[in-house]
KOLTI-231951 format. One record per residue (C-alpha): x, y, z; residue number from 1; residue in three letters. Coordinates in nm, 3 decimals, m for minus. Layout:
N
{u=X; v=Y; w=Z; sepa=NUM; timi=ala}
...
//
This chain:
134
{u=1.209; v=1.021; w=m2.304; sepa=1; timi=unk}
{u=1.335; v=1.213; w=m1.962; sepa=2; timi=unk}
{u=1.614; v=1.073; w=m1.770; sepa=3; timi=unk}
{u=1.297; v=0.973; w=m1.500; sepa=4; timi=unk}
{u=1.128; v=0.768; w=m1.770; sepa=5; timi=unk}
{u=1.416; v=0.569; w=m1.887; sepa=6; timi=unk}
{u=1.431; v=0.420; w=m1.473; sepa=7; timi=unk}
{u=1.207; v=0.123; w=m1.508; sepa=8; timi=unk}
{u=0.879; v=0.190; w=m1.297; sepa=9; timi=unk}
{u=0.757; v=m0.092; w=m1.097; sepa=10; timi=unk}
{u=0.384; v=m0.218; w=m1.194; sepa=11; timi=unk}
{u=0.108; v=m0.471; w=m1.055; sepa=12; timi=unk}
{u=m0.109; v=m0.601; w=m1.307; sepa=13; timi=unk}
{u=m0.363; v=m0.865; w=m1.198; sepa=14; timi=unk}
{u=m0.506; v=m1.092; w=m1.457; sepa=15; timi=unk}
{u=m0.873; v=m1.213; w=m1.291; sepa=16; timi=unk}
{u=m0.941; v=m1.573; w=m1.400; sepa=17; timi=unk}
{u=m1.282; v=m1.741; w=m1.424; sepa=18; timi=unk}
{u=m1.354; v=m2.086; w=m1.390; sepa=19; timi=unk}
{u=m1.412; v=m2.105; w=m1.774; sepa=20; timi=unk}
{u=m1.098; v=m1.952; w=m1.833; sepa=21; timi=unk}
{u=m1.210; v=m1.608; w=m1.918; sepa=22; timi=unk}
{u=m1.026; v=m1.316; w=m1.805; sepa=23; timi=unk}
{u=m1.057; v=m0.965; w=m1.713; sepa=24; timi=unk}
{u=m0.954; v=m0.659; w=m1.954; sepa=25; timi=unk}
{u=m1.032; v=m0.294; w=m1.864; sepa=26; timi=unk}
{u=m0.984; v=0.011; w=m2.104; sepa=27; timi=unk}
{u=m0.739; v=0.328; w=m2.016; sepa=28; timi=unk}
{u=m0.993; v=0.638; w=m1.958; sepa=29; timi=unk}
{u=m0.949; v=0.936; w=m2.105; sepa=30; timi=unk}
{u=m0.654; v=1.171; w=m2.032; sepa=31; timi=unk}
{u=m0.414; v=0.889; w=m1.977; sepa=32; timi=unk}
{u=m0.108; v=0.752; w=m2.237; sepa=33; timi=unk}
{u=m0.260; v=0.497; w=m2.493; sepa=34; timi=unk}
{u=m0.694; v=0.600; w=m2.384; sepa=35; timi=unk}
{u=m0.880; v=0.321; w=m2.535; sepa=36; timi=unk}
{u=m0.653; v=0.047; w=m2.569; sepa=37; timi=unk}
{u=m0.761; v=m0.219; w=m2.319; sepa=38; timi=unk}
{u=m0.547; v=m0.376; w=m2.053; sepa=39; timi=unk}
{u=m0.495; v=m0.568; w=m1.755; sepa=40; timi=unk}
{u=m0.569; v=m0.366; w=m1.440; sepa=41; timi=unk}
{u=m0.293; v=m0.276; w=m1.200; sepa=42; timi=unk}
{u=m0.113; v=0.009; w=m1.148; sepa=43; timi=unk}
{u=0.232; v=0.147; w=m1.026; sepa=44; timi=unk}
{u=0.402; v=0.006; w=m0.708; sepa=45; timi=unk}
{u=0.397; v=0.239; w=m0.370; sepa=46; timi=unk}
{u=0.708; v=0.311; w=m0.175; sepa=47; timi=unk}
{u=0.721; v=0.077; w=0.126; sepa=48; timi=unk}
{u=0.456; v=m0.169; w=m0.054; sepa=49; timi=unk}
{u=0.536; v=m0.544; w=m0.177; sepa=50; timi=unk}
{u=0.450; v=m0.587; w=m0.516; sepa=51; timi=unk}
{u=0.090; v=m0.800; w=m0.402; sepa=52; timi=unk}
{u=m0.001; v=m0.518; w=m0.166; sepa=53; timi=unk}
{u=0.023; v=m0.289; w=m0.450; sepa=54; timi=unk}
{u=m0.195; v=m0.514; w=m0.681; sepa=55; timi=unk}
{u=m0.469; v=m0.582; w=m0.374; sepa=56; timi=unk}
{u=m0.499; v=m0.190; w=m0.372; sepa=57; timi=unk}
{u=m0.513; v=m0.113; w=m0.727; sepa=58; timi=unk}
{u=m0.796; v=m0.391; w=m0.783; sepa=59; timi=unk}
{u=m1.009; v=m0.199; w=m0.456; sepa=60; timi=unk}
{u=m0.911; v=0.167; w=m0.588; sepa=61; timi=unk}
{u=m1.002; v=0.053; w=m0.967; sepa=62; timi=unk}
{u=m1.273; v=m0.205; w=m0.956; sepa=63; timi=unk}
{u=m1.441; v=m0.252; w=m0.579; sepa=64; timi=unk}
{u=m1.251; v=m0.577; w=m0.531; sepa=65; timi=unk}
{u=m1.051; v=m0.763; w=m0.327; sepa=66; timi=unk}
{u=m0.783; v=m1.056; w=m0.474; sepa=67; timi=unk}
{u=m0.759; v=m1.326; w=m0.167; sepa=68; timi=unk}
{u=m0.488; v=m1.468; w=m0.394; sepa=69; timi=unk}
{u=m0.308; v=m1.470; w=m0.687; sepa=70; timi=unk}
{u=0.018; v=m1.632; w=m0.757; sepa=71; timi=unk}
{u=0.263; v=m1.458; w=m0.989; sepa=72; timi=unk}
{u=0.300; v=m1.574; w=m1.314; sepa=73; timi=unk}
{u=0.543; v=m1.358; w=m1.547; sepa=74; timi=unk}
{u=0.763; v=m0.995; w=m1.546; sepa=75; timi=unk}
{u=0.799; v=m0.816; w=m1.857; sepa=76; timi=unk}
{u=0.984; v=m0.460; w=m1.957; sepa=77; timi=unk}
{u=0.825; v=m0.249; w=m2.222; sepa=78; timi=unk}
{u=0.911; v=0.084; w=m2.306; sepa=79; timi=unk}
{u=0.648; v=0.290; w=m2.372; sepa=80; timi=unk}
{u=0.702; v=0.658; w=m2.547; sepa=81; timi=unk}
{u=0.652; v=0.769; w=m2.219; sepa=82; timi=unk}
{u=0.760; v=0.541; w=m1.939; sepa=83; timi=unk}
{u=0.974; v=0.253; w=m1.903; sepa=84; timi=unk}
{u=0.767; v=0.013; w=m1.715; sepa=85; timi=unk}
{u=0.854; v=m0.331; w=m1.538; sepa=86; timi=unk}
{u=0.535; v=m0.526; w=m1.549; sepa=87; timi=unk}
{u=0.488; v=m0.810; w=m1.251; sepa=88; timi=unk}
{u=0.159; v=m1.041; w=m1.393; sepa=89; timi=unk}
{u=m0.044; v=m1.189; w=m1.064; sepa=90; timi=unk}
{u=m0.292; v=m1.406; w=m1.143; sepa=91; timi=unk}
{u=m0.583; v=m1.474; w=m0.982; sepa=92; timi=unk}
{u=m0.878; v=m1.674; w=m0.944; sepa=93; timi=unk}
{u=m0.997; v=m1.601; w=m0.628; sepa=94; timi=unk}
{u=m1.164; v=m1.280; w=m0.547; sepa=95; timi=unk}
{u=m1.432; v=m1.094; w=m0.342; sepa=96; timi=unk}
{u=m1.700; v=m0.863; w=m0.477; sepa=97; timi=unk}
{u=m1.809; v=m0.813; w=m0.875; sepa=98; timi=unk}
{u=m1.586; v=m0.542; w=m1.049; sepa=99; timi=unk}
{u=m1.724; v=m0.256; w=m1.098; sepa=100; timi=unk}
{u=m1.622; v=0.113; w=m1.293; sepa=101; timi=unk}
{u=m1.484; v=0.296; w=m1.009; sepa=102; timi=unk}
{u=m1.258; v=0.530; w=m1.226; sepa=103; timi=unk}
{u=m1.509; v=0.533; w=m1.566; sepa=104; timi=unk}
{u=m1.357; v=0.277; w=m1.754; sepa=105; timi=unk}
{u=m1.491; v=0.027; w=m1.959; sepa=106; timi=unk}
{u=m1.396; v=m0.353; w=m1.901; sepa=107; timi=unk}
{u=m1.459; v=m0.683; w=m2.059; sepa=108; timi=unk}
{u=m1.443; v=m1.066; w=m2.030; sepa=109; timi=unk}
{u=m1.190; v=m1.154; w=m2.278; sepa=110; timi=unk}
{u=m1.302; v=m1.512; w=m2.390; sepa=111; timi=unk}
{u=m1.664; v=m1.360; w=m2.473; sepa=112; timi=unk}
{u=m1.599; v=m1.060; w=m2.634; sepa=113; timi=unk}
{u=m1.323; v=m0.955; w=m2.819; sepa=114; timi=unk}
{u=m1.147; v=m0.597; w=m2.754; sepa=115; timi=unk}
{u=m0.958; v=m0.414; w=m2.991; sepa=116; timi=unk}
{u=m0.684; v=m0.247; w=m2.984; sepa=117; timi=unk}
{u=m0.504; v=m0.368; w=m2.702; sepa=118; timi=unk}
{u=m0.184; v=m0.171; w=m2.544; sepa=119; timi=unk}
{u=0.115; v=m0.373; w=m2.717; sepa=120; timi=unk}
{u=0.236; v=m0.530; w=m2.375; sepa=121; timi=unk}
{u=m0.062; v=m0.734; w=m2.315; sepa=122; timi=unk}
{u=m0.128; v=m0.898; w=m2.666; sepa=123; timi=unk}
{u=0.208; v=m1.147; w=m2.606; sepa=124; timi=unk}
{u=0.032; v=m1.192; w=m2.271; sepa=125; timi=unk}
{u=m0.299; v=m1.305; w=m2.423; sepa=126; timi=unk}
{u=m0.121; v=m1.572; w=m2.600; sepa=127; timi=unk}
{u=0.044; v=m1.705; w=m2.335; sepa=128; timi=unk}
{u=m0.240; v=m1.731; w=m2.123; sepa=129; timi=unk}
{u=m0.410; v=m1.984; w=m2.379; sepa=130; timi=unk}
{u=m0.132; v=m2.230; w=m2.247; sepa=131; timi=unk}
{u=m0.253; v=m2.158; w=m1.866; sepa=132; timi=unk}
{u=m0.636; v=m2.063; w=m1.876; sepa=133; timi=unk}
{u=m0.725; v=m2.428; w=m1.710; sepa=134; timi=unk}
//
C-alpha cells in the first residue's frame, strides 16, 4: 500500500430502507477494486462537501435519486489492499425517484434476493441492520 492509501479516505454510503425493511445493494462494475462483490452505494467525499452532500450526489450520479433524508447510523475503517477507507453509513428511508443503472451496475433488494459475495465491509453491516430494519 502507497503512503496515499494508508491516509484514511472519507466515504458516503447510503443504505435505502423500505417500509418492509428491505434494503438497497448495488454491485462494483467492471474495472474497479473488488468488481462483483455487491455493496452499499456511496462514494468518496469532495473537498469543500459535508459528508450528506457527498452521499445526496453519489445517490443522483449513481442511481437517478435524490435522499430527502437520512440520519447517520454508524462509521467504520477497513483497509482494503488498496485504500484505507473511513466509511460514514446514512440511512435512509425517504427518497425521490426509482433507482436506476446510471453507471451499468447491477443492484438488488436485499431481503428478497440474496447476493453473493459481498465486499467484506458490508457483511458486519448486514447484521447489524437486522437489529434496526423496523
Amino acid at each position: 500500500m502507497t503512503e496515499t492509501q494508508k491516509r484514511p479516505v472519507d466515504v458516503a454510503v447510503g443504505i435505502l430502507m423500505q417500509a418492509n425493511g428491505d434494503v438497497l445493494l448495488g454491485q462494483r462494475p467492471e474495472g474497479k477494486p473488488y468488481a462483483g462483490y455487491w455493496e452499499f452505494p456511496g462514494g468518496k467525499v469532495d473537498p469543500g462537501e459535508t459528508i450528506f452532500q457527498a452521499l445526496q450526489r453519489e445517490f443522483v450520479e449513481e442511481l437517478g435519486i435524490e435522499v430527502v433524508s437520512a440520519e447517520e447510523w454508524c462509521g467504520i475503517e477497513h483497509v482494503y489492499e488498496h485504500a484505507h477507507v473511513r466509511l460514514h453509513f446514512f440511512i435512509s428511508r425517504e427518497w425521490r425517484g426509482e433507482p436506476q443503472s446510471l453507471e451499468g451496475q447491477a443492484f438488488a433488494w436485499q431481503g428478497t434476493v440474496g447476493v453473493e459475495p459481498l465486499l467484506p465491509a458490508t457483511i458486519p453491516l448486514l447484521e447489524w441492520l437486522d437489529k434496526v430494519r423496523y
